[in-house]
BAVEX-893398 format. One record per residue: x, y, z of N, C-alpha, C in turn; residue number from 1. Coordinates in nm, 3 decimals, m for minus. Layout:
BEGIN
{{X; Y; Z}; {X; Y; Z}; {X; Y; Z}; NUM} ...
This chain:
BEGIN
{{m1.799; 2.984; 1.879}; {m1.779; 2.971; 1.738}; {m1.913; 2.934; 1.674}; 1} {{m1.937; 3.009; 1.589}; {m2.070; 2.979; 1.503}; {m2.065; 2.851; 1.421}; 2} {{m2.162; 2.750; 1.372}; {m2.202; 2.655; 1.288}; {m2.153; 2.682; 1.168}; 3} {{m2.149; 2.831; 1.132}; {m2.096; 2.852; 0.959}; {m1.919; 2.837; 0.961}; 4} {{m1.874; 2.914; 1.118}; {m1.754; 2.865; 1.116}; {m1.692; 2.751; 1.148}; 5} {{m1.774; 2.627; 1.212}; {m1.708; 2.526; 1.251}; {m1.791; 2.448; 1.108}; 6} {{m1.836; 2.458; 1.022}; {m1.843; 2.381; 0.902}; {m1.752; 2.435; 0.797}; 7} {{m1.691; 2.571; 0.806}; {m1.635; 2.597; 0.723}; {m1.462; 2.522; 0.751}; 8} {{m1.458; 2.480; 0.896}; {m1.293; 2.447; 0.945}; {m1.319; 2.320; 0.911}; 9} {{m1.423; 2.196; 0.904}; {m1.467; 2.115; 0.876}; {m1.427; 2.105; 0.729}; 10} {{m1.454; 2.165; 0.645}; {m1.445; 2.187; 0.477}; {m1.337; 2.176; 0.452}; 11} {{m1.244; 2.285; 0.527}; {m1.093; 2.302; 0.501}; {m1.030; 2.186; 0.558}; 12} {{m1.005; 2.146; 0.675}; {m0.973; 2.017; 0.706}; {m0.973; 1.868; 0.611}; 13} {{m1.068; 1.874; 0.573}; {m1.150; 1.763; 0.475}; {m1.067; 1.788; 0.351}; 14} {{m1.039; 1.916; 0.311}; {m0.961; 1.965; 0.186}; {m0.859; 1.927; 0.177}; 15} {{m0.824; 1.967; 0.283}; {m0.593; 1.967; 0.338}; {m0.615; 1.804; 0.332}; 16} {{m0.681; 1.682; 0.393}; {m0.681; 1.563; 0.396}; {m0.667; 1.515; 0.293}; 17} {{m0.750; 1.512; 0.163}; {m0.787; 1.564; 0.043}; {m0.647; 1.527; m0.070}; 18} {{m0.577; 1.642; m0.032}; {m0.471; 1.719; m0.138}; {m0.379; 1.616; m0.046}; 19} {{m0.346; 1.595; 0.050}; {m0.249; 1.508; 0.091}; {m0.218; 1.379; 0.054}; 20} {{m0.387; 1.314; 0.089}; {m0.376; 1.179; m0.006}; {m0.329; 1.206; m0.225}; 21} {{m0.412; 1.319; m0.266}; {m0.333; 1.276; m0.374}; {m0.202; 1.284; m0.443}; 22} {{m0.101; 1.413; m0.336}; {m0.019; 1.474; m0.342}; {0.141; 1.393; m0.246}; 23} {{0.138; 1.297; m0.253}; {0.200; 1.276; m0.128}; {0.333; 1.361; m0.096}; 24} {{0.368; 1.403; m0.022}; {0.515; 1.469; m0.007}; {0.585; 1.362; 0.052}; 25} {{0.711; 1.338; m0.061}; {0.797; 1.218; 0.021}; {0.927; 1.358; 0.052}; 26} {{0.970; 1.329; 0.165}; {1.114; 1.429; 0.223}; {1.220; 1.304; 0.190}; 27} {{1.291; 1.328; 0.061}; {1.412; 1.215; 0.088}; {1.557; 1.325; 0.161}; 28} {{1.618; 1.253; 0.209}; {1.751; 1.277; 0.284}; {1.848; 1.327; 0.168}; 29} {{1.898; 1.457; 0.166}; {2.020; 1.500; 0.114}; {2.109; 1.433; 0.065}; 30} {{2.102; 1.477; m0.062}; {2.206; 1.363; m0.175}; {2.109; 1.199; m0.209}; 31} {{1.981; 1.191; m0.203}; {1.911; 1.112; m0.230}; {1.803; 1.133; m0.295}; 32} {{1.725; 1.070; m0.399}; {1.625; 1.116; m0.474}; {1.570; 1.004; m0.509}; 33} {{1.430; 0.981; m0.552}; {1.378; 0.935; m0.661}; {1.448; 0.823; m0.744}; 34} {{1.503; 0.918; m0.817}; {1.523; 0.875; m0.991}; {1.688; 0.789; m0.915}; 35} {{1.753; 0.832; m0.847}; {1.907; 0.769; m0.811}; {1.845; 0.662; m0.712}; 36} {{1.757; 0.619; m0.654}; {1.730; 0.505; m0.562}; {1.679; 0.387; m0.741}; 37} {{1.596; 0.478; m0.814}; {1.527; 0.359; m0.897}; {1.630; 0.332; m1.012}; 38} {{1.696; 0.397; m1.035}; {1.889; 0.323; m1.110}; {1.945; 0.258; m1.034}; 39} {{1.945; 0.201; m0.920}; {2.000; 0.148; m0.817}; {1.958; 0.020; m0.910}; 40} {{2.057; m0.099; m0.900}; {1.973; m0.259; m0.935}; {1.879; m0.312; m0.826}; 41} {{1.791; m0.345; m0.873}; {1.716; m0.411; m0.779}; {1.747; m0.437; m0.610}; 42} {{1.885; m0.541; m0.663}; {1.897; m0.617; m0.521}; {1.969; m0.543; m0.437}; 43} {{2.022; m0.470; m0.487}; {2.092; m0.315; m0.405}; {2.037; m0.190; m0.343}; 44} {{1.952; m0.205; m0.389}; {1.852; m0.077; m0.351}; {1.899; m0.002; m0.217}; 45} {{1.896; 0.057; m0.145}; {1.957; 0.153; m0.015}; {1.771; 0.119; 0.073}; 46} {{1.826; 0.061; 0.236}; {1.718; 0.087; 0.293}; {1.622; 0.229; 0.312}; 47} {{1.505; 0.188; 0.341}; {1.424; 0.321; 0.333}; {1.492; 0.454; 0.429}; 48} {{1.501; 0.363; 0.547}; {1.605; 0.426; 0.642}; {1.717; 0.533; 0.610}; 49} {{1.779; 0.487; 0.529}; {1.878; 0.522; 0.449}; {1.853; 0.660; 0.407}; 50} {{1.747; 0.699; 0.335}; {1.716; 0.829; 0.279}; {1.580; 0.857; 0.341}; 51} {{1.526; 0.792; 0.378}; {1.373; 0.895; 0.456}; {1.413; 0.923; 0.626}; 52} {{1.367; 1.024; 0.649}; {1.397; 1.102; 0.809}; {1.293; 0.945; 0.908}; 53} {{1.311; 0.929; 1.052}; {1.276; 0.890; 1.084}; {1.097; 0.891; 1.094}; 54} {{1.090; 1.067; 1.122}; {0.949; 1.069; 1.133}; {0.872; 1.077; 1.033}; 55} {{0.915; 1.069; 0.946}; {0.849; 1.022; 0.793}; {0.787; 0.946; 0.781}; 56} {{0.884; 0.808; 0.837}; {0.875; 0.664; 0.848}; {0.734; 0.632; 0.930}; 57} {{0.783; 0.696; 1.038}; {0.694; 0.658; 1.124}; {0.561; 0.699; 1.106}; 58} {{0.546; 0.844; 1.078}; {0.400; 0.885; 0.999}; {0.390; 0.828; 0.908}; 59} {{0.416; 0.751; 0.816}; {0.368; 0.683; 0.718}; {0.324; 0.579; 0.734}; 60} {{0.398; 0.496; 0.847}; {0.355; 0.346; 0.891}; {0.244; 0.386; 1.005}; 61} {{0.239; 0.523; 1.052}; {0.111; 0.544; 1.155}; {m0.068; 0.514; 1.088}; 62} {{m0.038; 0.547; 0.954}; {m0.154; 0.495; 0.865}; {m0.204; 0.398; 0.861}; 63} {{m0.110; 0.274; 0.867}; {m0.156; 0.116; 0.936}; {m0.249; 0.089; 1.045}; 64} {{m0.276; 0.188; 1.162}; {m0.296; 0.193; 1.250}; {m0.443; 0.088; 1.314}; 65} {{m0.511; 0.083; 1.177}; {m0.626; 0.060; 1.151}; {m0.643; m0.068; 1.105}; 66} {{m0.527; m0.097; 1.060}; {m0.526; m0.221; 0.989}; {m0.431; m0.231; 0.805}; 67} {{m0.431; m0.342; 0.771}; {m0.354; m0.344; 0.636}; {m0.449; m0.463; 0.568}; 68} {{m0.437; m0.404; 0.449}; {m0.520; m0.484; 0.326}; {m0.430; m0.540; 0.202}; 69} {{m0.440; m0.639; 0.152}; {m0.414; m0.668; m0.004}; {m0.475; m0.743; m0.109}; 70} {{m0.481; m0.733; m0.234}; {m0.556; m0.787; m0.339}; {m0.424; m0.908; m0.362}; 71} {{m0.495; m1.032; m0.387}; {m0.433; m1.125; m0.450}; {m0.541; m1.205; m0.532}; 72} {{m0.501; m1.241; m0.675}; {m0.581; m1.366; m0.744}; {m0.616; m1.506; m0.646}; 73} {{m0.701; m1.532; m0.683}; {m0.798; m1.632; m0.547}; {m0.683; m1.761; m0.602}; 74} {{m0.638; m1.765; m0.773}; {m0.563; m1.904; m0.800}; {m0.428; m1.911; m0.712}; 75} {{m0.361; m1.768; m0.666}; {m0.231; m1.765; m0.586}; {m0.242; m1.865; m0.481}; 76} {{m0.371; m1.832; m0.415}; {m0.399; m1.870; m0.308}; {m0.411; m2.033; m0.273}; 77} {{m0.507; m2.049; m0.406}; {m0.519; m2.248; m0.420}; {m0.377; m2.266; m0.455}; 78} {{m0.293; m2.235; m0.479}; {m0.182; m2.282; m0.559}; {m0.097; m2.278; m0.475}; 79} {{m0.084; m2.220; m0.381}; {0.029; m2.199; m0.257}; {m0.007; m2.208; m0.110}; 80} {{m0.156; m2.221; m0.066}; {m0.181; m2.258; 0.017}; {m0.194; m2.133; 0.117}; 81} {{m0.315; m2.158; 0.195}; {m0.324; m2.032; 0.309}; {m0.280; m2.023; 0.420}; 82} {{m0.184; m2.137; 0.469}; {m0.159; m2.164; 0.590}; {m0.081; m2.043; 0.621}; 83} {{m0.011; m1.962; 0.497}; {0.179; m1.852; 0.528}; {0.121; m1.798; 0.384}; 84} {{0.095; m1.696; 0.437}; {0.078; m1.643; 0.280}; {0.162; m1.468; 0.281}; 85} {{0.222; m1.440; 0.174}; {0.319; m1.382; 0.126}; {0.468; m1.424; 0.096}; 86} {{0.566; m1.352; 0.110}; {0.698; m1.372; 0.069}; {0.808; m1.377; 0.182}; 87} {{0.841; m1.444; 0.207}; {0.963; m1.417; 0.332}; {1.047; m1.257; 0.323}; 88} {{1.016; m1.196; 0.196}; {1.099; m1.092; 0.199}; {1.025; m0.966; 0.233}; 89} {{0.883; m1.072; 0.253}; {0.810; m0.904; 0.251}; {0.651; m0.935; 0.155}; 90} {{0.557; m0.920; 0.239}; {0.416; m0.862; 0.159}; {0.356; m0.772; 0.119}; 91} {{0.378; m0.706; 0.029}; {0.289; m0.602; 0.028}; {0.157; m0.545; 0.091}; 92} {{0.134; m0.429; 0.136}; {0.017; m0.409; 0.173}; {m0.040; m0.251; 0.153}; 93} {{m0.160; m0.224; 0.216}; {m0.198; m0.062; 0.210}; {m0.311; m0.116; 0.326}; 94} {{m0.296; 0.026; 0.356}; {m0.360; 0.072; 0.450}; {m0.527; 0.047; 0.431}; 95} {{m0.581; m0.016; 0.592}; {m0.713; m0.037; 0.546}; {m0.801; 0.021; 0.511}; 96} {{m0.817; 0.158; 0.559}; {m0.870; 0.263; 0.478}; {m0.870; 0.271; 0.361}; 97} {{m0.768; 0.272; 0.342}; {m0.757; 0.336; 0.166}; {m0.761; 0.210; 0.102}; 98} {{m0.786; 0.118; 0.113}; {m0.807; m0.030; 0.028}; {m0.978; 0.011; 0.037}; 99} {{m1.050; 0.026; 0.156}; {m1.165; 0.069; 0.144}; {m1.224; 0.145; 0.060}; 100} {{m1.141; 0.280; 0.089}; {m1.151; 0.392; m0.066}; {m1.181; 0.361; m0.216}; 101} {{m1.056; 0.254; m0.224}; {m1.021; 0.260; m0.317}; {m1.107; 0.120; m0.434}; 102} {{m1.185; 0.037; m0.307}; {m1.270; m0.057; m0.358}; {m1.408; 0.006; m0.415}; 103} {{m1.405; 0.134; m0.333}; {m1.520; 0.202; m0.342}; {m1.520; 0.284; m0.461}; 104} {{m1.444; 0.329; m0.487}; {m1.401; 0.419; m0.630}; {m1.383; 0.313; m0.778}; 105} {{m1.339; 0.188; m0.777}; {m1.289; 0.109; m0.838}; {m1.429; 0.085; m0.921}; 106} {{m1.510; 0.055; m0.801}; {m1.685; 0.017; m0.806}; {m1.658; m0.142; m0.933}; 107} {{m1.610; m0.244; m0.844}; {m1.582; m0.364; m0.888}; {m1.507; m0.364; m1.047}; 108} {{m1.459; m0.241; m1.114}; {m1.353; m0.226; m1.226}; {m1.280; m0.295; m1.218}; 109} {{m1.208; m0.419; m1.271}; {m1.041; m0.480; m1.242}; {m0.935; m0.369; m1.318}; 110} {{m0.993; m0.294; m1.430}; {m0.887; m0.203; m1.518}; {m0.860; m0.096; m1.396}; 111} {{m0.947; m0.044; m1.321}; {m0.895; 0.049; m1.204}; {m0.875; 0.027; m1.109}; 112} {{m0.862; m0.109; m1.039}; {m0.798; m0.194; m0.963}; {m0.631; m0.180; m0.999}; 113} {{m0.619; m0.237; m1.101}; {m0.525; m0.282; m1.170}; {m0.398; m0.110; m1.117}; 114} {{m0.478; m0.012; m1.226}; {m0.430; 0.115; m1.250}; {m0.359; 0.143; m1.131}; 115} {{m0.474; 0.139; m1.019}; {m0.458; 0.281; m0.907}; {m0.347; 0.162; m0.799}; 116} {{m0.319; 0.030; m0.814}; {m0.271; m0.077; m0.725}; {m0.100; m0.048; m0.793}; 117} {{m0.106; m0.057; m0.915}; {0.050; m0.054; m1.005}; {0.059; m0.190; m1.041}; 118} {{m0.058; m0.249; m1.038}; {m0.060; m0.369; m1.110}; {m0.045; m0.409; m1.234}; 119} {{0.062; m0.463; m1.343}; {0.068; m0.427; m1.480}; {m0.073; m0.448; m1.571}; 120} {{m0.092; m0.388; m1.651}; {m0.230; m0.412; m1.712}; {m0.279; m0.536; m1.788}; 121} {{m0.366; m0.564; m1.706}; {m0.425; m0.724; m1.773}; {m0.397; m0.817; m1.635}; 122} {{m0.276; m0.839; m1.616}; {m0.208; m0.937; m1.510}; {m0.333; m1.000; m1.446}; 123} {{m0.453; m0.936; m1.387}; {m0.571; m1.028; m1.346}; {m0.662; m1.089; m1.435}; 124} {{m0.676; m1.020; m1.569}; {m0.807; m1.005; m1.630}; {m0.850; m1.189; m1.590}; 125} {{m0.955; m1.157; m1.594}; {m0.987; m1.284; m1.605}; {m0.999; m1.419; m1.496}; 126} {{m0.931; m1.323; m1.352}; {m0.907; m1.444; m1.246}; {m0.993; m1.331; m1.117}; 127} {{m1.049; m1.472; m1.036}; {m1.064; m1.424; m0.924}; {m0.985; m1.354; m0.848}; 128} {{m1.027; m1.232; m0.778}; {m0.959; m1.133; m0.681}; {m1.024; m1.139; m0.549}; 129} {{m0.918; m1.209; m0.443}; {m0.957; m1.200; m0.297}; {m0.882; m1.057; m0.262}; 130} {{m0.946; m1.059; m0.126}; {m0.913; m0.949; m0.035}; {m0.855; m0.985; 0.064}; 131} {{m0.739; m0.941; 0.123}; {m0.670; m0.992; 0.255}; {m0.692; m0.948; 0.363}; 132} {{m0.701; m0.869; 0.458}; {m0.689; m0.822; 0.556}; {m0.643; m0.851; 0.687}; 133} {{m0.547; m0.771; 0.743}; {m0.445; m0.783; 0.878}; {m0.515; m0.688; 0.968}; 134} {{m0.562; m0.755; 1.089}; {m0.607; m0.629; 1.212}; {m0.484; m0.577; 1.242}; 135} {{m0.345; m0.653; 1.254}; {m0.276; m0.568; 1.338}; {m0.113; m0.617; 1.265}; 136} {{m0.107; m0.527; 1.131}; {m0.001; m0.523; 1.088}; {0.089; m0.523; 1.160}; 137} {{0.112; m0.413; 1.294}; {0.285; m0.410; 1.331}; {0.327; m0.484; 1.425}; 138} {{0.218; m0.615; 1.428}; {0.287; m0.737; 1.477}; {0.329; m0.844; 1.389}; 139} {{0.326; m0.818; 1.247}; {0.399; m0.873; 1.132}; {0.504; m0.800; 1.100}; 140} {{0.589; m0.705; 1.179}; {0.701; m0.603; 1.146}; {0.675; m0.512; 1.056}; 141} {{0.554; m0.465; 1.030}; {0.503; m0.344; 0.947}; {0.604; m0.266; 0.906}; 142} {{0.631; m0.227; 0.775}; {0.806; m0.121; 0.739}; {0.764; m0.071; 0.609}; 143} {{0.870; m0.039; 0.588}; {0.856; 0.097; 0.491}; {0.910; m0.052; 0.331}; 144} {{0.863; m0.041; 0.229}; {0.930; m0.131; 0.122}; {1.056; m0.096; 0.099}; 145} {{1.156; m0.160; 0.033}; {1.337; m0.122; m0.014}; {1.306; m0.122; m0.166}; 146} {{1.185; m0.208; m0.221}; {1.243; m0.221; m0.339}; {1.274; m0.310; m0.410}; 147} {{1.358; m0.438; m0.329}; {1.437; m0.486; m0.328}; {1.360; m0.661; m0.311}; 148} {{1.219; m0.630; m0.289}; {1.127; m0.753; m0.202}; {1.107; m0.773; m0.407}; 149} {{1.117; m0.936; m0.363}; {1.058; m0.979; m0.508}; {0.963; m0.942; m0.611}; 150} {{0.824; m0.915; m0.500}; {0.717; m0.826; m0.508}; {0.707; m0.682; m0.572}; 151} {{0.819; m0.641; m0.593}; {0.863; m0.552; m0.613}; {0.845; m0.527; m0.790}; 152} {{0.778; m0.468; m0.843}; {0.750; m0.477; m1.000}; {0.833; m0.324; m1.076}; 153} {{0.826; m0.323; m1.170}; {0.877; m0.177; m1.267}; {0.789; m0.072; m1.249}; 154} {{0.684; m0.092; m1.114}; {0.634; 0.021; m1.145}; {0.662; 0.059; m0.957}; 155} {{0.783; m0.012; m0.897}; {0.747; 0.022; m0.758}; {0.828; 0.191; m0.724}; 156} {{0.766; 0.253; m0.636}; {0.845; 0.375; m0.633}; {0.929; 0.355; m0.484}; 157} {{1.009; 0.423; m0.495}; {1.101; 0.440; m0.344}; {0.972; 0.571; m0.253}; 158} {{0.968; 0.534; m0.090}; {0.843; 0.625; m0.032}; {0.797; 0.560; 0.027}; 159} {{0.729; 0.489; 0.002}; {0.619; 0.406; 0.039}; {0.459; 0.445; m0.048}; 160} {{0.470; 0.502; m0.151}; {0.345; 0.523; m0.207}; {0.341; 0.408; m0.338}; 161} {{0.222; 0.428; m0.371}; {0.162; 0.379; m0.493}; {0.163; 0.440; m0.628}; 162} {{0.214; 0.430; m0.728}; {0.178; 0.511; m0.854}; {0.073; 0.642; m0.813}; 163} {{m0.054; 0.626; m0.802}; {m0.143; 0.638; m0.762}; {m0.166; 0.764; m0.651}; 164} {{m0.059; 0.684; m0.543}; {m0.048; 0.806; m0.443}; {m0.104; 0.679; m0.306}; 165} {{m0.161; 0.593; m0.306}; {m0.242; 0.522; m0.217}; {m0.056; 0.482; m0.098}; 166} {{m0.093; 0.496; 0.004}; {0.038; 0.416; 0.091}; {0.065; 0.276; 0.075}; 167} {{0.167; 0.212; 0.087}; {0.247; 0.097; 0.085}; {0.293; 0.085; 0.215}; 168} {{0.306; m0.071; 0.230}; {0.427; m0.144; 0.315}; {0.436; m0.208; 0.266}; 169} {{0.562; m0.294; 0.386}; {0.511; m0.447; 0.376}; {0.542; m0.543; 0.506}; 170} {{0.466; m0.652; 0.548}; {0.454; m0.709; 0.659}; {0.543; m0.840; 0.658}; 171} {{0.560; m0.897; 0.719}; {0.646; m1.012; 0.719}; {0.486; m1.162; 0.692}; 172} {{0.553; m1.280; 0.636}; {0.438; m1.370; 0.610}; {0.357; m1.351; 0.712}; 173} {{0.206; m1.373; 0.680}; {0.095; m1.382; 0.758}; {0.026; m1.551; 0.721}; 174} {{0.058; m1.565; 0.901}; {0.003; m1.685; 0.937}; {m0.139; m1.745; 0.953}; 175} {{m0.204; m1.832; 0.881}; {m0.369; m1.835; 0.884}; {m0.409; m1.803; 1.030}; 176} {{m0.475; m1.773; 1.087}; {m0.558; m1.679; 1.200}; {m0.543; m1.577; 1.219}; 177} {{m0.432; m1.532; 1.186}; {m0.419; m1.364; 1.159}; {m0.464; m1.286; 1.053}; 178} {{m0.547; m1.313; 0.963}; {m0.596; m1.259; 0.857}; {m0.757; m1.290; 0.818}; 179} {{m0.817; m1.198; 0.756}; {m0.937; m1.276; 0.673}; {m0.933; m1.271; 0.532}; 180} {{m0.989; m1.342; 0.487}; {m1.000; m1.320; 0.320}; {m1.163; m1.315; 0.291}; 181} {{m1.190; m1.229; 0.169}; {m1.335; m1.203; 0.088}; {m1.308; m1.174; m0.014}; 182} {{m1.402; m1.229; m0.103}; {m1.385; m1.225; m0.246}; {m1.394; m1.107; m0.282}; 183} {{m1.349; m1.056; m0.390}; {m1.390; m0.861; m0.453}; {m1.437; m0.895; m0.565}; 184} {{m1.595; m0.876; m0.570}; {m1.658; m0.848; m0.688}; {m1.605; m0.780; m0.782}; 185} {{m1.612; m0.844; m0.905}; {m1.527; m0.772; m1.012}; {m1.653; m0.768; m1.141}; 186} {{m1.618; m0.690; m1.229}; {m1.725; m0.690; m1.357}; {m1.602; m0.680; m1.467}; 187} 
């Protein structure tokens, strides 16, 4: 195979990667959708299980693989302490990659922080933003979100994606030594 053709499978590859991250295809299960999971009340919501195929699931949580990231205000943190940090029902997270990406694109913005996270607008202005990071989410029970986790805001979608398109979970509390935190430069 020639150099023009193995840069050109290179290109296309890179492309298809590309269109996937911004496109996500969620497969929900027959007689399930969207719009009928997010009329659901909150605390009712149907597990992910419920309407996504198994290997969905599992390719979606295979993205973790690398690790899981989250943005929290640095005051959450003084205010509740680092010893257990998240929700018994569930933490949010994304994939470490794409927290990478997406710090990188942001280029210390909090308004496109905010945007591309589904964070309501403003909700930080003005406060320090740490960074979380988990080496090894799926020993915090790494899963698909319901919905249904407190955490859970008006802008959460059923999937596991982000407004945005970026992937979601969520991990069970993370115990101090299992994590690091760094501040995210903001302007």
């Amino acid at each position: 195979m020639s150099f023009k053709n193995i840069s050109f499978l290179i290109s296309f590859f890179a492309f298809l990667l590309q269109m996937q991250a911004q496109q996500p295809k969620i497969r929900y299960m027959c007689g399930h959708s969207a719009d009928a999971i997010l009329k659901t009340a909150k605390a009712e919501r149907p597990a992910p299980r419920a309407y996504l195929d198994t290997l969905y699931i599992r390719q979606h949580l295979d993205a973790f693989a690398f690790g899981a990231a989250y943005l929290v205000p640095k005051d959450v943190l003084d205010r509740f302490g680092r010893d257990l940090l998240g929700r018994a029902d569930g933490q949010f997270v994304m994939s470490k990659t794409e927290m990478d990406a997406l710090l990188k694109k942001a280029a210390s913005d909090l308004t496109v922080l905010e945007t591309e996270l589904g964070i309501p607008a403003g909700a930080w202005k003005g406060r320090a933003v740490v960074r979380i990071d988990v080496a090894n989410p799926r020993e915090l029970r790494l899963r698909m979100a319901s919905g249904n986790e407190a955490g859970a805001n008006e802008l959460w979608l059923p999937g596991g994606y982000l407004p945005r398109g970026y992937r979601e979970a969520v991990v069970d509390p993370i115990e101090k030594g299992r994590y690091s935190e760094s501040l995210v430069e903001l302007k």
